[in-house]
C-alpha positions as CSV (number, residue, x, y, z in Angstrom):
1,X,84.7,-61.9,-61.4
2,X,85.6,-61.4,-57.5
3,X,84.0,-58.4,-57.1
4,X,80.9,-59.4,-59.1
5,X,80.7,-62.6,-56.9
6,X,80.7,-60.3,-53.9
7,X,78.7,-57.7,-54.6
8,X,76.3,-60.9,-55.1
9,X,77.3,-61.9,-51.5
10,X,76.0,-58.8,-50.5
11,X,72.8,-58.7,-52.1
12,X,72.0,-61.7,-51.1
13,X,73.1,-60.8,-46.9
14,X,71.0,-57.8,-47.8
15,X,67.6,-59.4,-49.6
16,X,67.8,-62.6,-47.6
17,X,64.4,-63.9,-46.8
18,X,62.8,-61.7,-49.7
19,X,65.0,-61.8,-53.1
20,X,64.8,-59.4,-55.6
21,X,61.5,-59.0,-57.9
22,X,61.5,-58.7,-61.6
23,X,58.8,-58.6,-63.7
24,X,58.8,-61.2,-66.4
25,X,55.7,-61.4,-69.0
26,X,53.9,-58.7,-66.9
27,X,54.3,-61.3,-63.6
28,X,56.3,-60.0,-60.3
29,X,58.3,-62.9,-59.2
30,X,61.4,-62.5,-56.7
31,X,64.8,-64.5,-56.8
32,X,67.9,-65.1,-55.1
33,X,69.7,-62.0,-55.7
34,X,72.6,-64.5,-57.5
35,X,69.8,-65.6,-60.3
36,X,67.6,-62.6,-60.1
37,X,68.8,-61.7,-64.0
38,X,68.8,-65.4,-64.8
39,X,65.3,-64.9,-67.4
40,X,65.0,-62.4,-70.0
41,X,62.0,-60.2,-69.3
42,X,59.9,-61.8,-72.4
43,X,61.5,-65.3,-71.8
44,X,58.9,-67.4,-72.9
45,X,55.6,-65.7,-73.1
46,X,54.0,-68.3,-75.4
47,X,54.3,-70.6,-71.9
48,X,53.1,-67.8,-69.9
49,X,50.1,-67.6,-71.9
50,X,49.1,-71.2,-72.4
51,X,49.0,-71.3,-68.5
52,X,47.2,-68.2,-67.7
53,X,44.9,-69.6,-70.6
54,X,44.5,-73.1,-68.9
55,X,44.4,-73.1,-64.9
56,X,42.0,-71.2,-62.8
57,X,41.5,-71.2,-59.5
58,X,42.0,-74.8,-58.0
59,X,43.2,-76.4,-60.4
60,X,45.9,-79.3,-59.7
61,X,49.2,-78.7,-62.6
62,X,52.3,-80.7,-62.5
63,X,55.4,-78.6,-63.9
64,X,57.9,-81.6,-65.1
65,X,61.6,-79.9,-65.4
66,X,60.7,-77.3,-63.0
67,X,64.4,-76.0,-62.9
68,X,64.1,-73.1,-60.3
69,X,61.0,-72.4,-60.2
70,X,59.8,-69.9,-62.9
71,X,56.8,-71.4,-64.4
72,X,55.4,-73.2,-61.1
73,X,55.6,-69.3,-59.2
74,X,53.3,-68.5,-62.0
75,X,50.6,-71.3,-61.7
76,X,51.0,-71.2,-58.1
77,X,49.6,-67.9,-58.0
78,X,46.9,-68.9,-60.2
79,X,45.5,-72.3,-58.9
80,X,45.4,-70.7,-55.2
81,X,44.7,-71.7,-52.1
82,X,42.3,-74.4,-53.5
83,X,44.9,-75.3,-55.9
84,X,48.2,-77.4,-56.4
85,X,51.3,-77.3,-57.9
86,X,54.0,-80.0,-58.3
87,X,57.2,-79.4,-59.6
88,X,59.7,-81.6,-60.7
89,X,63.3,-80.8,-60.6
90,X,66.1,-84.0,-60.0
91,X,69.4,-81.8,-59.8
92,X,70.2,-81.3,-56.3
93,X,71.6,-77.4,-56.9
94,X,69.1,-76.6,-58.6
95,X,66.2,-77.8,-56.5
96,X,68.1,-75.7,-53.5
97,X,67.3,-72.8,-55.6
98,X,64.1,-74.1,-56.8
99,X,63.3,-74.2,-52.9
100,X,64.1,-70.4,-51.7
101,X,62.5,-69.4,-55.2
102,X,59.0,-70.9,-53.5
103,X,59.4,-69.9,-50.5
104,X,60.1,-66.1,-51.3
105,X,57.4,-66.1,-53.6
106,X,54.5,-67.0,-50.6
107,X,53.9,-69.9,-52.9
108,X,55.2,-73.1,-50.6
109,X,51.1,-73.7,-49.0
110,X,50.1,-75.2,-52.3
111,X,53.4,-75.8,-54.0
112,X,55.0,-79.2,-53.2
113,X,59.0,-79.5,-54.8
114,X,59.6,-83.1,-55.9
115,X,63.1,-84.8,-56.2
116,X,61.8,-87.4,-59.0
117,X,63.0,-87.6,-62.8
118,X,60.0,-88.2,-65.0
119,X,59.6,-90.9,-67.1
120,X,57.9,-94.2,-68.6
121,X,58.0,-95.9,-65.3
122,X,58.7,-95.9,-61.8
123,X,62.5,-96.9,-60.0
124,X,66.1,-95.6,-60.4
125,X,68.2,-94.5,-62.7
126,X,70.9,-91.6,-63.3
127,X,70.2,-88.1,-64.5
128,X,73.1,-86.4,-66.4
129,X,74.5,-83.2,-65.3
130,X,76.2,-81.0,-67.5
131,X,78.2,-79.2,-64.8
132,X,76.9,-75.8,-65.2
133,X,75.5,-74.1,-62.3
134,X,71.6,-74.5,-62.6
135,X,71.8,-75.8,-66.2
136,X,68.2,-75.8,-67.5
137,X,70.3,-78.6,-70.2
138,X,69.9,-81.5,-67.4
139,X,68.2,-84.6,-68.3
140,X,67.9,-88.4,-68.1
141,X,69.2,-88.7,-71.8
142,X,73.5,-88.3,-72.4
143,X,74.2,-85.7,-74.6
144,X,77.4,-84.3,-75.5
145,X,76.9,-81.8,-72.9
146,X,76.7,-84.1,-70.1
147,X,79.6,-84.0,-67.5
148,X,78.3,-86.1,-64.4
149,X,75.7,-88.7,-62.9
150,X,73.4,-88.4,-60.4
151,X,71.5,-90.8,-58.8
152,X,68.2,-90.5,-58.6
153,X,64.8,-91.9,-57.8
154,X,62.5,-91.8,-60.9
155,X,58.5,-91.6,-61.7
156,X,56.0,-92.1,-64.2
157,X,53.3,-89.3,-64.2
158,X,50.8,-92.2,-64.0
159,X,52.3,-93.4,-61.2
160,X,52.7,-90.5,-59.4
161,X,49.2,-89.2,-60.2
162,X,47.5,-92.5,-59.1
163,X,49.5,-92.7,-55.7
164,X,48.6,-88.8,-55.3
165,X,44.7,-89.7,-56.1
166,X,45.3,-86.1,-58.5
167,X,42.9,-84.4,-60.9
168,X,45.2,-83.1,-62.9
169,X,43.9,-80.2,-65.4
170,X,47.1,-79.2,-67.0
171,X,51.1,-80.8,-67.4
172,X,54.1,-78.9,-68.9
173,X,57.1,-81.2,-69.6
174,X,60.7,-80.1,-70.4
175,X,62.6,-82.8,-70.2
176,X,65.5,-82.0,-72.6
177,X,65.1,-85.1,-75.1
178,X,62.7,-87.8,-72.7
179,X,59.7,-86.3,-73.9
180,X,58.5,-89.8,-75.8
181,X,59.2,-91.8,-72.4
182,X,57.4,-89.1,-70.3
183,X,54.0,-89.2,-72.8
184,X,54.3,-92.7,-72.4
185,X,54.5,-92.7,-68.7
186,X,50.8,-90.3,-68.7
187,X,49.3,-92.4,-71.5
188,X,45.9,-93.3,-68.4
189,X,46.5,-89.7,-67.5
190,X,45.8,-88.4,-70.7
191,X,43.6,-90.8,-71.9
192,X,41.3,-90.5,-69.3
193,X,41.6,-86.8,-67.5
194,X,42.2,-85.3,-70.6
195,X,44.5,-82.5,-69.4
196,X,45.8,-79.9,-71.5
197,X,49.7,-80.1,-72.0
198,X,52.3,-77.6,-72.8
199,X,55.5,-79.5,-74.4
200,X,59.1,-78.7,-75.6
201,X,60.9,-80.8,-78.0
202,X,64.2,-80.8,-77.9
203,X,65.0,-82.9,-81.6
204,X,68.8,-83.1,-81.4
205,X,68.5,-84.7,-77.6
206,X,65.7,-86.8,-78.8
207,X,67.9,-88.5,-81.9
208,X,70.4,-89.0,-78.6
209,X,67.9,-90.7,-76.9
210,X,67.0,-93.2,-80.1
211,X,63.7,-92.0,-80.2
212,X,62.6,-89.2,-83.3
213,X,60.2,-86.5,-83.7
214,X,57.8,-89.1,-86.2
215,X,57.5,-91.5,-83.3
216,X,56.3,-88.3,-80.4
217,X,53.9,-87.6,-83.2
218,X,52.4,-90.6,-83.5
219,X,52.2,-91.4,-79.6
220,X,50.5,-87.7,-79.5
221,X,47.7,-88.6,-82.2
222,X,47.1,-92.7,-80.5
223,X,46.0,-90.0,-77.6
224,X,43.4,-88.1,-80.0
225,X,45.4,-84.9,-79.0
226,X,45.9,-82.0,-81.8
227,X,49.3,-80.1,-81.9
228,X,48.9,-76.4,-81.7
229,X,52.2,-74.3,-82.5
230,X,52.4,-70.5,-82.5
231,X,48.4,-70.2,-82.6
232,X,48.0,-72.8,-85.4
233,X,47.6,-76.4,-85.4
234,X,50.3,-78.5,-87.1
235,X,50.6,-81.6,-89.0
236,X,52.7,-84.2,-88.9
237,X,54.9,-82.9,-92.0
238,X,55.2,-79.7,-90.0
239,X,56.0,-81.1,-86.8
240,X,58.6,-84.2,-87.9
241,X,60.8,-81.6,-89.6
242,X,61.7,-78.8,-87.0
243,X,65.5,-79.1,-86.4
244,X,65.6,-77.0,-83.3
245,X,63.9,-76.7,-79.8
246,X,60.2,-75.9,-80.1
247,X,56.9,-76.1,-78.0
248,X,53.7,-76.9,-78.5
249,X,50.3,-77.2,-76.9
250,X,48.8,-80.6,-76.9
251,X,45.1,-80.0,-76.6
252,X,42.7,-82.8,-76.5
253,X,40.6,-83.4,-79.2
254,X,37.0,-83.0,-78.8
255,X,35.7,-86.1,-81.4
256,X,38.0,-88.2,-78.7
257,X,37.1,-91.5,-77.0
């Protein structure tokens, strides 16, 4: 472990300012040397696709759980110079990361790293830490992972979205069991921008939260949303009985409003 530590050490005197590129899904995107084999190279493709689907050139996507950095190096390079990118990530380790990920990617001009939790309203709270090193498991609900507290500072994407005066075309949330209370916080976002969503669930952290998969459906449908999963749409029988982390696209229906 000590010499694996330092040949990290030197990597990262050796790469410092630049990282080390891997290409993930087809995208180049450099890390810290520490966390540069952090993603497998197919990690997530399904989220890849939905945003190379859904943004082009100047568009305005908020990236809630943005954990260090992954999915907003890949919309920043998208949206563009026209474009913006905000990306949420409370944990203060992480966001260090989250921070030299932007910035060796060329991708702090239209990238803007936010300190806020996400949820149904503004104020402060705690966000529970399970003590790993840049734990993607981090959230606002306690789970029997969690080890710590942090203070922090917490949103509503309506909120922030009306104080930012945003146009926002597309969201991904990750928020390790507070999706309900996030959805709830966007309900004049959605309702009236319309903006295409890319969601994980998270049903075991969601039962810890007292919330359920049946009530997330039925939020998702008073916003005339369909649920696409793996290329097909779902129905609620479908989407109330998945036991395990999953993600879906929320796309707005067009017999809405």
């Amino acid at each position: 472990m000590e010499l694996k530590q330092g040949l990290y050490r030197v990597l990262e005197l050796l790469t410092r300012g630049h990282g080390i590129a891997r290409k993930i899904n087809s995208e180049r995107i450099r890390f810290p040397a520490k966390w540069c084999r952090y993603y497998e190279s197919d990690y997530e493709i399904d989220t890849f696709a939905f945003l190379r689907a859904n943004l082009i050139e100047g568009d305005t996507f908020l990236d809630i759980g943005g954990h260090i950095g992954l999915f907003a190096v890949v919309a920043s390079k998208i949206v563009g110079e026209g474009g913006k990118v905000f990306t949420f990530e409370p944990t203060p380790f992480t966001r260090e990361v989250l921070h030299q990920v932007i910035e060796i990617n060329g991708c702090s001009h239209n990238t803007e790293i936010c300190s806020y939790a996400v949820s149904s309203h503004s104020g402060e709270t705690v966000f529970f830490d399970t003590g790993d090193v840049i734990s993607n498991a981090n959230s606002l609900v306690r789970t029997s992972r969690s080890r710590g507290e942090i203070p922090v500072k917490v949103t509503s994407i309506d909120d922030f979205v009306n104080a930012r005066q945003l146009a926002v075309k597309a969201l991904k949330i990750d928020v390790e069991g507070a999706e309900l209370d996030v959805l709830k916080g966007a309900a004049t976002t959605l309702r009236t921008q319309r903006p295409v969503v890319r969601l994980g669930l998270h049903p075991e952290s969601v039962a810890s939260n007292g919330h359920s998969l049946e009530m997330i459906w039925t939020l998702i449908g008073t916003h005339h949303y369909l649920v696409e999963y793996r290329g097909k749409l779902m129905n609620a029988e479908q989407f109330c009985s998945q036991p395990t982390l999953f993600d879906v696209n929320l796309i707005p229906s067009k017999t809405s409003n």
